[in-house]
C-alpha positions as CSV (number, residue, x, y, z in Angstrom):
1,X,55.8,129.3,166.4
2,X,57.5,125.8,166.5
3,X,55.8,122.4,165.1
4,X,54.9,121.4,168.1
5,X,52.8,124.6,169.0
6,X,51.3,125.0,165.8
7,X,50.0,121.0,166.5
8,X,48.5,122.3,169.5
9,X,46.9,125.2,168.0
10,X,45.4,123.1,165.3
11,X,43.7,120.9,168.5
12,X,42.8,123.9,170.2
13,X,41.1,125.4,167.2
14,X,39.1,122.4,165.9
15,X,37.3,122.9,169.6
16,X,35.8,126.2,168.3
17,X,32.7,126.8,168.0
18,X,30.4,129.2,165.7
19,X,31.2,129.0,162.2
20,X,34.7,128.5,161.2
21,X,35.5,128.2,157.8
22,X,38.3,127.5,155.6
23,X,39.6,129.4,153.0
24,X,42.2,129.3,150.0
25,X,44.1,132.4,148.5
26,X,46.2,133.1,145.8
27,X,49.8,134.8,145.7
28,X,48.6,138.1,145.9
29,X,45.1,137.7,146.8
30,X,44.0,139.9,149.1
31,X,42.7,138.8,152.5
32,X,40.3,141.8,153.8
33,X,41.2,145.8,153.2
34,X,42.4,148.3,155.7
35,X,39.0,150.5,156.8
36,X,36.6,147.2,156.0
37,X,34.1,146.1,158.9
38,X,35.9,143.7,160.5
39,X,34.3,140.2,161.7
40,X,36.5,138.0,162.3
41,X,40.1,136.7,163.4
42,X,41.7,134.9,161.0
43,X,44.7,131.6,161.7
44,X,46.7,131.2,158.7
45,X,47.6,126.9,158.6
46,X,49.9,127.5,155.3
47,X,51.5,130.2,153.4
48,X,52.9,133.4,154.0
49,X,51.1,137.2,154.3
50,X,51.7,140.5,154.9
51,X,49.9,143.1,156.5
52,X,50.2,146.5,155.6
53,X,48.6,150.4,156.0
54,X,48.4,153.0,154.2
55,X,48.7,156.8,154.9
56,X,46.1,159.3,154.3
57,X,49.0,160.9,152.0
58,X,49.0,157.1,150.3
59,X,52.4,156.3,152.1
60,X,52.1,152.2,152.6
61,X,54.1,150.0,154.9
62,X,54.7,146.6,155.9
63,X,53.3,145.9,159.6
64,X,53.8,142.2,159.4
65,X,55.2,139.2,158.1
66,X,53.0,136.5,159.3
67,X,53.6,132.6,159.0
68,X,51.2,129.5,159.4
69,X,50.8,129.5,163.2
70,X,50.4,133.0,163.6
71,X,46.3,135.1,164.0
72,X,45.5,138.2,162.3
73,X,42.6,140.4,162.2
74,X,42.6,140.8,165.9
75,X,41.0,144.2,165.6
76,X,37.7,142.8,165.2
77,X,37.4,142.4,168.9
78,X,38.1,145.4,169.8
79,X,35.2,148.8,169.9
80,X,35.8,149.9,166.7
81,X,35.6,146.6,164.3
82,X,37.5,148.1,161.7
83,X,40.2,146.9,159.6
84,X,44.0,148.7,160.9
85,X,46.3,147.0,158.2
86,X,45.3,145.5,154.4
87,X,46.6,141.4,154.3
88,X,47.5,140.1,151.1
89,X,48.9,136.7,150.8
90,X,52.7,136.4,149.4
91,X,52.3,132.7,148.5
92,X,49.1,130.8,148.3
93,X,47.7,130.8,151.7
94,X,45.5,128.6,153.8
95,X,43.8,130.4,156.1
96,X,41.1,129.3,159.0
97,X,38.2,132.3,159.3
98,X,37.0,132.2,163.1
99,X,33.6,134.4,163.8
100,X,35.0,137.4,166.2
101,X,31.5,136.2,168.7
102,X,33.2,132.8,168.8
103,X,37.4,133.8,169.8
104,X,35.1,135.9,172.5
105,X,33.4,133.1,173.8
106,X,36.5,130.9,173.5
107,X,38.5,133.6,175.6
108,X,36.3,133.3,178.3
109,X,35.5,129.4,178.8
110,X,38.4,128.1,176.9
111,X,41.8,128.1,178.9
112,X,43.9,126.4,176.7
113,X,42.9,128.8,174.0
114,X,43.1,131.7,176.3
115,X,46.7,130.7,177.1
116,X,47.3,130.1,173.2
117,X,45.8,133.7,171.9
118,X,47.6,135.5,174.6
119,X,51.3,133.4,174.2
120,X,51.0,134.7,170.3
121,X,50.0,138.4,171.1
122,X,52.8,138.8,173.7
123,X,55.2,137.4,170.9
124,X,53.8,139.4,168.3
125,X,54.3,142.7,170.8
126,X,57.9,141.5,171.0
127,X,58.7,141.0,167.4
128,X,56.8,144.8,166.8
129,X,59.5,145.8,169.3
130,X,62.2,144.2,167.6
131,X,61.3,146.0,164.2
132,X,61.3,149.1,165.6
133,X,65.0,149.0,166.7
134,X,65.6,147.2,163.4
135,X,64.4,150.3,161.8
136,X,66.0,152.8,164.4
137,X,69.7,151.3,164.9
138,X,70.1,148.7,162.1
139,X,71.9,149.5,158.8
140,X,70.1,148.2,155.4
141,X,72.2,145.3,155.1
142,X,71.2,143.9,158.3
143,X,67.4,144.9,158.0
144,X,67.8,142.8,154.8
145,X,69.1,139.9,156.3
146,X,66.6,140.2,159.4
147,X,63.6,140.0,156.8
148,X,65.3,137.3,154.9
149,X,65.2,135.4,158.0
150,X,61.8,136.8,159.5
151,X,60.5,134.9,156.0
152,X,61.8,131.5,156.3
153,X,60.2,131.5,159.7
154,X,61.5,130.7,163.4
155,X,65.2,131.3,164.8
156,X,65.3,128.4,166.1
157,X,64.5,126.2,163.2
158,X,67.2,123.2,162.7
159,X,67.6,123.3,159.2
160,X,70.5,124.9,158.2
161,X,68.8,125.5,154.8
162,X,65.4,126.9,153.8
163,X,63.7,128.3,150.7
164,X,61.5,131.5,150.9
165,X,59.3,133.1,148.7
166,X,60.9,134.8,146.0
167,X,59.8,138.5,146.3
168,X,60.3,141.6,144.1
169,X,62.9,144.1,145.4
170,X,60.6,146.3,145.0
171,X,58.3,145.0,147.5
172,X,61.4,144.0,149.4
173,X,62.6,147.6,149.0
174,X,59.3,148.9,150.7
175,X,59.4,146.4,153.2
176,X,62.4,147.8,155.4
177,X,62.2,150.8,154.0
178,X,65.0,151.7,151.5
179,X,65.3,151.6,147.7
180,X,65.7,149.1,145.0
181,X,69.0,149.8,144.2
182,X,69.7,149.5,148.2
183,X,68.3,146.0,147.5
184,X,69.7,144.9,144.4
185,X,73.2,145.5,145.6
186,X,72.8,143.6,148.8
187,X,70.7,140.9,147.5
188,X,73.7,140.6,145.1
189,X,76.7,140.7,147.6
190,X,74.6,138.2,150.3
191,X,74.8,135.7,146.7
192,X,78.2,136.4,146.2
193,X,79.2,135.2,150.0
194,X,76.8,132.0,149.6
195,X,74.2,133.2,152.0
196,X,71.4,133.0,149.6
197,X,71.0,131.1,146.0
198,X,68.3,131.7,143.6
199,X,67.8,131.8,139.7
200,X,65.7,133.7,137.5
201,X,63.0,131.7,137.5
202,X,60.3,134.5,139.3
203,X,58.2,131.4,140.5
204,X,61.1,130.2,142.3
205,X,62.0,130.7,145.9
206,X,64.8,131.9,147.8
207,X,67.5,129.3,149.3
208,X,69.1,130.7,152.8
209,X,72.1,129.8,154.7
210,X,70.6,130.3,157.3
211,X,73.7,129.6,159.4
212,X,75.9,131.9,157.3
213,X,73.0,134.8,157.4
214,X,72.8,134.8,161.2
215,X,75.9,135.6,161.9
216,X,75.5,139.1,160.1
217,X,73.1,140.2,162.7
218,X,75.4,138.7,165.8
219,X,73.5,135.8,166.4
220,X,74.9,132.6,168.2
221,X,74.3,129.4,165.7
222,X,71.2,127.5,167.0
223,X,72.3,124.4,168.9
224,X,70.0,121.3,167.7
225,X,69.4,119.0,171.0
226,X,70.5,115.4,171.1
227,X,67.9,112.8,171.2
């Protein structure tokens, strides 16, 4: 979501009704657990999480990368009302917890909100799509770079430059699916052609070119409007 929407989906929200709260998290803090009653639809205003499932065989995956802007926890209004995914914040997180009996209510006699729930499920559904022929067609290197840039947030973001949070290839591995090494060696060539800069500092971040790392996935350079 840009600025300007997440501005409107902090008016939108202060309207609610019913109990919302406000509530800090940790790096790696998690939000609620996959299988947990679920109650309530959470709007995260800072920080970055991910959502992810596990197999009955114990097989984990990464779901979603989700930025201040974005819901989750949508699955407490639906019949079941149980946790899908587990959400564990990747940087300390701000999150808004809004009462599943009150989104209800404000889907039904709210419009704006209406109009701002269903705008982020249908966007959600899209970027779902779009990791699925990520996973299907695209080679590591470019599943890398996708994430890289799922992580510093919007495409059409004007600045050139933008830091991430530093992750563990591990946890990078597991996210598009590959191995460490797979990782290590990319992460290491995308440095070597000035697409990313970081140190070894583990509490830094990650600096993109975000310019530079677009173009390895064929995408035209973002055109920043004249005032």
């Amino acid at each position: 979501m840009s600025h300007d929407e997440e501005r409107a989906g902090e008016t939108i929200l202060a309207r609610l009704e019913g109990g919302r709260s406000e509530l800090a998290y940790q790096k790696d803090q998690i939000v609620y657990s996959q299988g947990e009653p679920a109650d309530s639809v959470f709007y995260i205003r800072a920080g970055t999480i991910k959502a992810a499932v596990v197999s009955e065989a114990g097989k984990q995956a990464v779901v979603a990368i989700l930025r201040p802007g974005h819901f989750c926890g949508e699955d407490s209004l639906t019949v079941r009302r149980l946790r899908m995914a587990t959400v564990t914040a990747l940087t300390p997180c701000v999150l808004a917890r809004l009462p599943a009996a009150g989104v209800v209510r404000a889907l039904r006699h709210d419009a704006e909100f209406s109009e701002l729930f269903m705008t982020y499920l249908i966007e959600r559904n899209i970027r779902m799509e779009e990791d699925r022929v990520d996973q299907l067609i695209n080679s590591t290197e470019k599943r890398l770079a996708r994430l890289l840039l799922t992580l510093a947030g919007d495409r059409g973001a004007e600045r050139p430059d933008q830091t991430v949070p530093k992750l563990s290839q591990e946890m990078l591995a597991e996210m598009i699916g590959t191995s460490r090494t797979h990782v290590n060696f990319f992460m290491n060539k995308f440095r070597q052609l000035g697409f990313i800069e970081y140190d070894g500092d583990p509490q830094g971040g990650i600096k993109l070119n975000r310019s530079l790392l677009a173009t390895l996935l064929g995408e035209r350079p973002q055109i920043a409007p004249r005032d």
